[in-house]
Structures are given as C-alpha cells and as structure tokens.
N, C-alpha and C positions, 0 to 999 in steps of 0.2 A: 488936665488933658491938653496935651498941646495942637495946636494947631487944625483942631476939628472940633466942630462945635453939634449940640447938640439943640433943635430947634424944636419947638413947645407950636404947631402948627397944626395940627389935629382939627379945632372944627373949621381953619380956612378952607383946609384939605378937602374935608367934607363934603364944605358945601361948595366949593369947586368942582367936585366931581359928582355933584349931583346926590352926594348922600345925606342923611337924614342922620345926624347925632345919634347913638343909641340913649335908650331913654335912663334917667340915675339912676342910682340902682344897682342896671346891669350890666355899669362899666368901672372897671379900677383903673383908670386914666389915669388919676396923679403914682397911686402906687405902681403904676405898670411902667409910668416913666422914669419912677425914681430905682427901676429895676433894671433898664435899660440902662443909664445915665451909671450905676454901680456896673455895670458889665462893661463899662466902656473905663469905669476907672481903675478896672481892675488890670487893665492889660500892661504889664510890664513899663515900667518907662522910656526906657531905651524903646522898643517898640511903638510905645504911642507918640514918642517924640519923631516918630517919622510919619506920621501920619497928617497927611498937605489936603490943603484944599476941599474939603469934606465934611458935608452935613449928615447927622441922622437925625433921622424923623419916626414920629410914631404914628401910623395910622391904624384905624379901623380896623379896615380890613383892605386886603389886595383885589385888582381891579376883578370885575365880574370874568368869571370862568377860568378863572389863572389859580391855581392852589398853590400859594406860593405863602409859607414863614417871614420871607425877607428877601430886600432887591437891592443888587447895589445898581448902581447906572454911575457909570465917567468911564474916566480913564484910568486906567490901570496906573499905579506910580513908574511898573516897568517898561510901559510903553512912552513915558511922556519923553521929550523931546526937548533941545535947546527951544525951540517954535509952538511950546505948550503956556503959553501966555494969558492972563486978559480972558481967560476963559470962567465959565461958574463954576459951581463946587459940585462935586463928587456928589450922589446921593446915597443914601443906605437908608432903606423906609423897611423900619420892623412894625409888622402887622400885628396888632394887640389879638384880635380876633379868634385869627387860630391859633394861635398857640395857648389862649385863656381856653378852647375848648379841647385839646391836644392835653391842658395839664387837668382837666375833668374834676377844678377846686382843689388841685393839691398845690397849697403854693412855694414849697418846696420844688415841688416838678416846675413849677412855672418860672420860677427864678432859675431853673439850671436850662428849659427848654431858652430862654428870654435867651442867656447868657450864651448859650450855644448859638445860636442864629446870631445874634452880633457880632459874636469871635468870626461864624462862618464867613459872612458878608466883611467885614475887614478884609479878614485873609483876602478874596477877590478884590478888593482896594488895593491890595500889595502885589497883585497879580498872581495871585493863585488859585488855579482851576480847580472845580468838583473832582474832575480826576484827579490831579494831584492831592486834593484832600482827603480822597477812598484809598490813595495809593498812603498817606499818613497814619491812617486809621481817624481819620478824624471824622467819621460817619458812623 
C-alpha cells in the first residue's frame, strides 16, 4: 500500500474518548482489521499509489449520536494546494461496531460491508462526494 498507512490504535482511541474496551469475546478486533487492511490492499495499484498522506483507523464505534460506518476528515487530494505542506495526515476511521451488527454474523456480509465503507471513504480522499457516488451507482 503506498503511501497510507494503516494504524492498529483502537484501545488509545477508546480510552481517549472516554470509552470502555468492549469485553473478549464480543469483539473480532484483529480479524475485523485484518479485513480492513485486505480492502485497502485490494485497491488497484495505480490507484493506491496515489493515495498521500493518510491514515485509517479502526474504532469501536462512531462518536455518540452520529450513525456513521465510516469518516474520512482531511483534505480532499483535489483540493490540496502548492501551500498544502507540514500538515497531519488524512483520517479514514472505519467503525467495527456497526457494521459487525449491520452483517448480523454473516462474515461474508461483513467482509463486503467492511470492504465497501473503505472503498467509500477513499473515494472522499480523492475527492469524491456522496452525490457523485449515488450518481456511480456506488450505493
């Protein structure tokens, strides 16, 4: 994967935001990120070799009251600038949470929901709106 990296930050995250680990058991944490980490290597090369300055993360779940799969936060690659320097990296945080209850133990469903929210959140890395994803059929 060039140029984005894939960060393993989950119970900092946690407990940064005031959340409690879920307990063993009832989280597939390493498998959920080694499902993530394959959706990310699955993207074309040509493609991922354009992929700058950019982390994803696996958390939990998305902050309280947001039903949210997946979040990028930066800058869009279309918008950056000669003056886009010196700056931190891109974020893309895929929520294990819902989408483990979204695939309801089917982990065929869960490996294509995973896989689908990463592609999504990319695309928005590269600068490509919801709308233009509904306008793909990519919904």
């Amino acid at each position: 994967m060039a140029r984005a990296f894939f960060l393993r930050c989950r119970s900092f995250l946690q407990r940064f935001n005031g959340l409690e680990p879920r307990p063993i058991g009832q989280t597939v944490s390493v498998e959920f990120e080694e499902l993530v980490q394959k959706a990310i290597d699955s993207l074309p090369p040509d493609l991922a070799s354009f992929m700058e300055n950019v982390a994803v993360v696996v958390e939990d779940e998305p902050p309280p009251g947001l039903p949210l799969l997946g979040l990028y936060q930066g800058v869009p690659l279309t918008r950056r600038t000669s003056s886009y320097a010196a700056v931190p990296p891109d974020k893309i945080t895929i929520y294990q949470g819902p989408l483990e209850r979204q695939a309801a133990g089917d982990t065929d469903r869960l490996r294509a929901l995973a896989r689908h929210v990463v592609v999504h959140e990319i695309a928005h890395h590269f600068g490509i709106s919801d709308e233009r994803l509904v306008e793909l059929g990519a919904y």
